[in-house]
C-alpha positions as CSV (number, residue, x, y, z in Angstrom):
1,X,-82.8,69.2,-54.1
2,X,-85.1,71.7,-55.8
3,X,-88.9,70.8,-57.5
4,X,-87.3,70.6,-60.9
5,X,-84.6,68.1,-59.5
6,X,-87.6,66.0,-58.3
7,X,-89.4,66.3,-61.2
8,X,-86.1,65.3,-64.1
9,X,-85.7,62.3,-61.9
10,X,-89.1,60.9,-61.9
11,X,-89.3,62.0,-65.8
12,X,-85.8,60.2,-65.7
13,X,-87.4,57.0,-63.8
14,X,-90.6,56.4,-65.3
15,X,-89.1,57.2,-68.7
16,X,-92.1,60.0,-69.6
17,X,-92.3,62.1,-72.7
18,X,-93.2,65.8,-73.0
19,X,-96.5,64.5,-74.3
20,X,-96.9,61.8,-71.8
21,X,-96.4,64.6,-68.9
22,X,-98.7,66.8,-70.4
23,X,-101.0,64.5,-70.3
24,X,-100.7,63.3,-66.9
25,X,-101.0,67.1,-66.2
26,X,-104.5,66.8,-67.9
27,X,-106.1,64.4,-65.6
28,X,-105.7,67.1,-62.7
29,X,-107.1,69.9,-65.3
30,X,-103.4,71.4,-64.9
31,X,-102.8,72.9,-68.4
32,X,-98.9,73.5,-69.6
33,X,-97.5,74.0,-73.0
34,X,-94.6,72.1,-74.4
35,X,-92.5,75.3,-74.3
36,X,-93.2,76.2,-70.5
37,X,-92.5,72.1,-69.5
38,X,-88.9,72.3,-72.1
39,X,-88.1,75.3,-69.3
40,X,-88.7,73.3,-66.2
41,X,-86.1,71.0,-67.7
42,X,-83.1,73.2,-68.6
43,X,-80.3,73.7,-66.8
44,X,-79.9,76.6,-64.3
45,X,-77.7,78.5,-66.1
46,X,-79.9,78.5,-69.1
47,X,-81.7,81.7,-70.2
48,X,-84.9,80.0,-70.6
49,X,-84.9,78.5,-67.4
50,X,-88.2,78.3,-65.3
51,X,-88.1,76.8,-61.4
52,X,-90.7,74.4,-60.9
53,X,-93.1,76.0,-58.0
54,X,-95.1,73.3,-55.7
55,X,-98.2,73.7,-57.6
56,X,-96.9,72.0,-60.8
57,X,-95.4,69.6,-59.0
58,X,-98.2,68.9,-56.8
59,X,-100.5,68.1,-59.5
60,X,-98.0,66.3,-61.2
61,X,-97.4,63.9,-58.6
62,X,-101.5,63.7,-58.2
63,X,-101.9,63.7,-62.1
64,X,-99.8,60.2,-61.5
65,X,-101.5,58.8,-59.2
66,X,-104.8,58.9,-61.3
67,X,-102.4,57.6,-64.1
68,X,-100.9,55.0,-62.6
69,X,-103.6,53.6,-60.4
70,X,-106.5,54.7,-61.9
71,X,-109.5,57.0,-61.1
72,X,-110.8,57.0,-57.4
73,X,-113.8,55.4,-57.9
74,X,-117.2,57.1,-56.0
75,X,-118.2,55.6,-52.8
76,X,-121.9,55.3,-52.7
77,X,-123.4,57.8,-49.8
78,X,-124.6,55.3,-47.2
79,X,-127.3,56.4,-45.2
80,X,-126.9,57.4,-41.7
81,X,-128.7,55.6,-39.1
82,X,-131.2,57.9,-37.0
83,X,-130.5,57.8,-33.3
84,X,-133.1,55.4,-31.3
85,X,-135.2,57.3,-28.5
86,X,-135.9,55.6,-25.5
């Protein structure tokens, strides 16, 4: 099963738009065009066909995260307790 396999079925799954991908894309800062995302979705055969490389899907799958769950939120720094001398 290839990236792009991965990738139509979750699209499939969750039932996600060009748009909604896009932006799900945007909450990792990953930038794609509609045109470059249509190509990810083609079938092998086609001309225009682009394989999905780990990167895209990678932040995908981290862009969903954020989308589904929210974002982390920031731990306050606790402060370290200084070893006792004797």
């Amino acid at each position: 099963m290839t990236n792009n396999d991965i990738f139509k079925k979750l699209r499939v799954a969750l039932k996600l738009k060009d748009t909604d991908i896009i932006q799900i894309l945007a909450l990792v800062e990953y930038k794609v065009s509609e045109s470059e995302l249509s190509a990810l979705f083609r079938n092998e055969d086609h001309p225009n066909y682009k394989p999905a490389g780990d990167q895209i899907l990678r932040n995908f799958l981290n862009g969903l995260i954020i989308h589904l769950r929210g974002p982390r939120e920031q731990r306050a720094e606790q402060p370290r307790a200084t070893p006792k001398r004797n």
